[in-house]
Every structure is written in C-alpha cells, then in structure tokens.
MINUKOL-861497 format. One line per field, with one value per residue (C-alpha): residue in one letter; x, y, z. Coordinates in steps of 0.2 Angstrom, whole numbers. Last residue first. Example, Ala and Ser with C-alpha at 12.3 -4.5 7.8 and 13.67 -1.06 7.14 Angstrom:
REM MINUKOL-861497
residuo	S, A
c1	68, 62
c2	-5, -22
c3	36, 39
***
This chain:
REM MINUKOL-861497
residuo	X, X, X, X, X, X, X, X, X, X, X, X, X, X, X, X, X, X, X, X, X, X, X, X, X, X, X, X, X, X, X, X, X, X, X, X, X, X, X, X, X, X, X, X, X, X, X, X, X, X, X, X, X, X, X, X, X, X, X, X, X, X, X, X, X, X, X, X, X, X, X, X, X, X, X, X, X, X, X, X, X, X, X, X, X, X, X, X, X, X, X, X, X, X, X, X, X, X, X, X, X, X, X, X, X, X, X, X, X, X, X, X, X, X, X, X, X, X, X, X, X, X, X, X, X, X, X, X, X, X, X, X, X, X, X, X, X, X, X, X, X, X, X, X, X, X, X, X, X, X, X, X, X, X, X, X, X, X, X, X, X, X, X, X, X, X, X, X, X, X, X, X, X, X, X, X, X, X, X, X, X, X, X, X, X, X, X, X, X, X, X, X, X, X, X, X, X, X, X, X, X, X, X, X, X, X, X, X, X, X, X, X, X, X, X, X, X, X, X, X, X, X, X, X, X, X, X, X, X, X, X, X, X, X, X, X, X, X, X, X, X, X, X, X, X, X, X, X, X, X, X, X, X, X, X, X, X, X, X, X, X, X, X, X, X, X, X, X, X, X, X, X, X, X, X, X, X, X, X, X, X, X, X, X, X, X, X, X, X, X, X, X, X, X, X, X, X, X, X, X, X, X, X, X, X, X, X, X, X, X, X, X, X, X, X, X, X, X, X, X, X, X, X, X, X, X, X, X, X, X, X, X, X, X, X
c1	-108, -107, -104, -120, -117, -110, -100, -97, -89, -98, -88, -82, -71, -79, -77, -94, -88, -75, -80, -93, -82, -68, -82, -87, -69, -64, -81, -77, -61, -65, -73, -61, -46, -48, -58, -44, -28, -41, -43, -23, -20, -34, -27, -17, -4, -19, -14, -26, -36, -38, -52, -65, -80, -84, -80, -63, -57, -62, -53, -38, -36, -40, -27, -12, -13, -14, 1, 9, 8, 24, 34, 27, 43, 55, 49, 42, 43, 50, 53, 69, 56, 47, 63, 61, 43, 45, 40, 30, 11, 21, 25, 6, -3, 7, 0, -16, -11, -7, -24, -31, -22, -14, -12, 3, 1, 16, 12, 19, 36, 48, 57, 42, 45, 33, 20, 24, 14, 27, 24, 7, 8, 19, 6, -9, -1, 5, -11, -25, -35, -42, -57, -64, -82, -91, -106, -116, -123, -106, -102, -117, -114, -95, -100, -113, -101, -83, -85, -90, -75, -64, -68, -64, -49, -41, -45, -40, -24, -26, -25, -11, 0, 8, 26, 30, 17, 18, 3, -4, -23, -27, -11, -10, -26, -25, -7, -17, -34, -49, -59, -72, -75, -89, -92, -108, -113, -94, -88, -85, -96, -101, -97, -91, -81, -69, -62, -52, -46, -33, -15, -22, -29, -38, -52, -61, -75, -78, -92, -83, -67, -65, -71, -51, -42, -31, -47, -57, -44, -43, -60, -63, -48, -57, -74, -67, -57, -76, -82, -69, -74, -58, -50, -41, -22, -25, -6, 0, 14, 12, -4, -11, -2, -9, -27, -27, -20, -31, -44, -40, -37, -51, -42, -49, -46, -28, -27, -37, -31, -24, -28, -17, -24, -6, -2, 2, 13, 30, 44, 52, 34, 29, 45, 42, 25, 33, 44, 33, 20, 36, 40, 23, 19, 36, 29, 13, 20, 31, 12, 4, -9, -23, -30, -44, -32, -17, -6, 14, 17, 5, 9, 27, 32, 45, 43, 39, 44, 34, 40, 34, 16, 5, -13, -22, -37, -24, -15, -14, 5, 8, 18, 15, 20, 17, 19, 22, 16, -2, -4, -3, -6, -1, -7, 1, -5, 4, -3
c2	74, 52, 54, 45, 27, 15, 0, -13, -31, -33, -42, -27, -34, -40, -31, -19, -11, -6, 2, 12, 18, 24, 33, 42, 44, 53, 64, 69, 75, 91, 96, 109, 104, 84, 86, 93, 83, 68, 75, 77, 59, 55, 64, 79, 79, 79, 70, 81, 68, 69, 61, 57, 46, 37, 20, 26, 35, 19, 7, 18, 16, 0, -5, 5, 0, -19, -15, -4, -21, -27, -13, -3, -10, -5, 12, 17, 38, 35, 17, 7, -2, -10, -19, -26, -31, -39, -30, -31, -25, -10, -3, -7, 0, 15, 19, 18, 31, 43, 42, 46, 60, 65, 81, 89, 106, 114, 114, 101, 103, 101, 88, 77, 74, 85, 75, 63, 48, 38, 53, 52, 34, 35, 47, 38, 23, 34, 40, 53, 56, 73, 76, 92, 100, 82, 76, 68, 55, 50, 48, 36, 27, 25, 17, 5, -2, -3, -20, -26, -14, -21, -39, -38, -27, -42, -55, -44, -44, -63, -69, -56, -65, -59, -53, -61, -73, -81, -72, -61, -58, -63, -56, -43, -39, -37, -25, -13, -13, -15, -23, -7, 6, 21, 38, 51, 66, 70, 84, 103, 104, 96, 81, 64, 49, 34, 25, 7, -5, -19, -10, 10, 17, 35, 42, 58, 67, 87, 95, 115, 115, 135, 131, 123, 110, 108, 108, 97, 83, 85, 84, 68, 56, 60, 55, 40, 34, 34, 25, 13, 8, 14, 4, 9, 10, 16, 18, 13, 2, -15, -16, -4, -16, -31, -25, -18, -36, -47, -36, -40, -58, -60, -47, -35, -20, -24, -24, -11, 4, 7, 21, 31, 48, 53, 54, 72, 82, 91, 85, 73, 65, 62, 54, 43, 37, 36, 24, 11, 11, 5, -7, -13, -15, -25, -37, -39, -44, -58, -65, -65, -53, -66, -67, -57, -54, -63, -55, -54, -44, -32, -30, -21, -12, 2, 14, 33, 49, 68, 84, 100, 99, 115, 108, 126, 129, 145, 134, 115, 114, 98, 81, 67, 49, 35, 16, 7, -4, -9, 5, 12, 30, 38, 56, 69, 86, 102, 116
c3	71, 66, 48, 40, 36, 21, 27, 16, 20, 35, 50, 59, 72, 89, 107, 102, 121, 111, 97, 109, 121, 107, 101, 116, 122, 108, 107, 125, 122, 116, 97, 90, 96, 99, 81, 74, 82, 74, 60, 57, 61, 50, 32, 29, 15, -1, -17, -28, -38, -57, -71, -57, -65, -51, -60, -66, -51, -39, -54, -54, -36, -34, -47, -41, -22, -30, -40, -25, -13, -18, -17, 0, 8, -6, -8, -26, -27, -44, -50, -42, -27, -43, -48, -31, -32, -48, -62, -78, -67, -62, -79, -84, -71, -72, -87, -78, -66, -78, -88, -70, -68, -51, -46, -34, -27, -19, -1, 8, 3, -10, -3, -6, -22, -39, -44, -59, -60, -50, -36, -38, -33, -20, -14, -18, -5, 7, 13, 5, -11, -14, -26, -31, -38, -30, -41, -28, -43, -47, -28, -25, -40, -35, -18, -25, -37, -28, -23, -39, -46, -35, -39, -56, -53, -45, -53, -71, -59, -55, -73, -82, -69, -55, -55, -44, -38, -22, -15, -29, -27, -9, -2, -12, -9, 11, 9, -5, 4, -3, 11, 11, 22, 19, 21, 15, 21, 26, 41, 37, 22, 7, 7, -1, 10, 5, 15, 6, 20, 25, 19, 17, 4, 7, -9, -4, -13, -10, -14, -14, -16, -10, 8, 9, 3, 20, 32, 22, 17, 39, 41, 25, 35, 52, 43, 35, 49, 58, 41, 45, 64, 74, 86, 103, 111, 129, 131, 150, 141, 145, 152, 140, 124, 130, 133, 115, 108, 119, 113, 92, 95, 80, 71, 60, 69, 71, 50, 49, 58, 76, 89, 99, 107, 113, 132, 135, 126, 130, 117, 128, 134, 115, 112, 127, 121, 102, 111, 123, 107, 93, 108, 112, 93, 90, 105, 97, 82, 91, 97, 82, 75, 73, 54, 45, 31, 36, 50, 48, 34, 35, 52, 44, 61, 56, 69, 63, 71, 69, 80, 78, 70, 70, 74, 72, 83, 90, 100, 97, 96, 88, 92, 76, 79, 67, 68, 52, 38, 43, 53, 71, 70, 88, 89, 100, 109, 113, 123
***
C-alpha cells in the first residue's frame, strides 16, 4: 500500500509517496513545487488571486505524481500562511473544485503534535523527555513529552517569512534597531512557553523544518549529501555567532554562506533569532536537527491511527471556518 502527503507551505509545495507496510512510512518518491506564498500574502492578509492559481497547479501536479507512482489521493493540508487568511475557505473551496484535492488546515498545536510523532519516531524511546522546536514562515510549534504523542504543544506567530516582514521590510541589511525589535518581541512571546519547558526538564531536544536545517548547516552539521542519518547537532553558541554574520549581510550575500539558499535568504536572520532566543530562554544548549517532521506524522498517524482521526480533525478545523485569532496556543495533544 502506498500513501502520499501534500505539504503546502509558505515557501513550497511538497510531495512525499511512501510504502506504508509494515507501520513503517518508507518514502519512494518526494517532488517539491516552488510556490513562494510567503512572498505574496502579508501576515494575516488574503492570499491573492494569481497565488491561488500557482497553488492549483503545484496541487493539480503533485496529485498526478502521486497517481504515477501508485498512491491514492494524498492527505493535503496547508500551514500557516493559508491558515491565517481571511479568504482562507474561498482558497480550500477553489483548489477542490479545481483539482479534486480536499486541501485542509491545520490548528498549530495539531502541526505540533504531528511535528513531535514523527521527531518521536526517528529519535527514538532512548531520548527520553523530549522538547521539539519547528519554524516554519508564519508559525513557531513547539511541543514537550514524554511518550509517543506531546503533553504539551503550542503555536505562536514567530515565524521566519511573517517577521521578516514585520521586522525588516525594506531594510537590507536591517538595522541594529529592528533586530533588538525583533528579539524583544520574541522573547515576550516566547515567555510562558519557555518556562513551561525549563520546568519539564526534556533529556533531548530536536528542532525540525528547513529553516533549523539551513541553519545547522551554516553552524556546521555535516550537508545533506550525506544522508539522513549521520547526526547533525546544533549549538547554541553556534547559532549566535551566526547571528552576527547574518545580521552584516544583505539577503544575496547571505545566499553565498553555507547551507543559505537564495530564497530562504532574507527571512534566515529572523529564522536565526527566534531560534536562538527559544534555545536561550528554555535553557537548551544543543538541538539535534531532526529529518522527520509533520509530513512523516501525519503518514504515521494515517498508519497507525486510521483515517478516521484525519477526517475528525480536519472536520472540526473546518467547520471553525475562521483563522486562528489568538496569538498563543497552549493545549493538551488531542490522543
């Protein structure tokens, strides 16, 4: 049996094809579409109408792809910058009509949980309390637990692509100014959340998307040409010094640094300072950069779990028909 997952994200569209037998998602085909919403919709704004068109495309061809390598119709859901929109059904309906996909939301803490499953599943029993830190373009998830699915998730505005447009828009390089801005009003978001995770204790901490992997490669973990499994560990010291090189560059001399690619560029400073500041105020001295992250939690839960938990929370997102207007989320992971 295979099964596919459609990510749609603030950057790009992702594909992932697995087998599914033996409660193992075993991937044999991934593709990605280059979308760039990120650059397109404000935070909180309408995804415009020539966007929606590249999203119907990019959904149109990673449903083919999924039919010529042998899976059924992927479970396709969208992140943040989607979710947020105040057009946000019109946008679902459209791409349905058009393409026969039943693209849904997410509410961030249930990314978190799917995000913290698959962390879980690659790391291992052996980590123990394990915390979980994922940036992606309009959210910050981040989860702590002990077992198979989190204790404790929650979603904030912090991400990379939605700060730098609040933070550095038109500035580049930005100023001294609106980076202490910026970190200021991470670490007052970031308050509760870190307190909760310092007093949790976690033995390991994983941080997940592209974003904390472009930055553990700048920091020095090994490229990704050498595979999924060779361990790559981030330091906290590390990242801060990265701070600094980034924060003296324009976007384009930016995309010349290790593991830096041109269209994550100018949102790798904000990525960079909400990722330090999360390590710094939990305590957390090194993250392992973990390869699995939602899209293999949600091939786990469809494995493990049945369909019927995708089309109960996907029911109950949409039937809310409204984006997420609180700017913390803190809840118990639905189980």
């Amino acid at each position: 049996m295979r099964i596919s997952v459609v990510d749609v994200g603030s950057n790009t569209v992702r594909l992932v094809v697995a087998d599914a037998q033996d409660g193992v998602p075993l991937p044999v085909h991934t593709a990605k579409w280059r979308l760039r919403l990120s650059d397109h919709v404000r935070p909180g704004g309408p995804v415009p109408e020539e966007a929606v068109e590249r999203l119907v495309e990019a959904v149109e061809g990673a449903k083919r792809t999924a039919a010529r390598w042998g899976a059924a119709e992927p479970l396709a859901f969208a992140t943040a910058v989607v979710r947020a929109a105040p057009n946000r059904v019109e946008v679902l309906r459209t791409v349905r009509t058009r393409t026969g996909v039943d693209l849904r939301t997410l509410p961030g803490e249930v990314e978190a949980e799917l995000t913290f499953l698959g962390a879980r599943r690659w790391m291992g029993w052996r980590a123990g309390p394990l915390a979980l830190m994922d940036i992606g373009g309009g959210s910050l998830e981040v989860a702590f637990g002990r077992g198979r699915l989190p204790d404790f998730v929650a979603s904030l505005p912090l991400g990379a692509g939605r700060l730098t447009h609040e933070f550095f828009e038109g500035q580049d390089p930005p100023s001294p100014e609106a980076v202490r801005a910026l970190r200021r009003k991470v670490r007052h978001q970031l308050r509760d959340v870190a307190s909760r995770i310092r007093w949790e204790g976690p033995r390991t901490a994983v941080a997940t998307s592209r974003t904390f992997e472009q930055l553990g490669r700048l920091c020095g973990t090994p490229p990704g040409r050498r595979g999924p499994f060779v361990e790559r560990r981030m330091r906290r010291a590390d990242l801060r010094e990265a701070i600094d090189c980034l924060a003296m560059l324009p976007a384009a001399r930016r995309a010349e640094l290790p593991g830096i690619s041109a269209p994550r560029a100018a949102q790798s400073l904000a990525g960079a300072v909400v990722g330090h500041t999360a390590m710094k105020l939990t305590g957390i001295r090194t993250v392992t950069i973990c390869p699995w992250a939602i899209r293999e939690g949600v091939l786990l839960r469809h494995i493990e779990d049945g369909p019927s938990w995708w089309a109960e929370i996907t029911r109950r997102n949409e039937e809310a028909a409204l984006p997420d207007p609180v700017p913390l989320r803190i809840a118990a992971a639905t189980r």
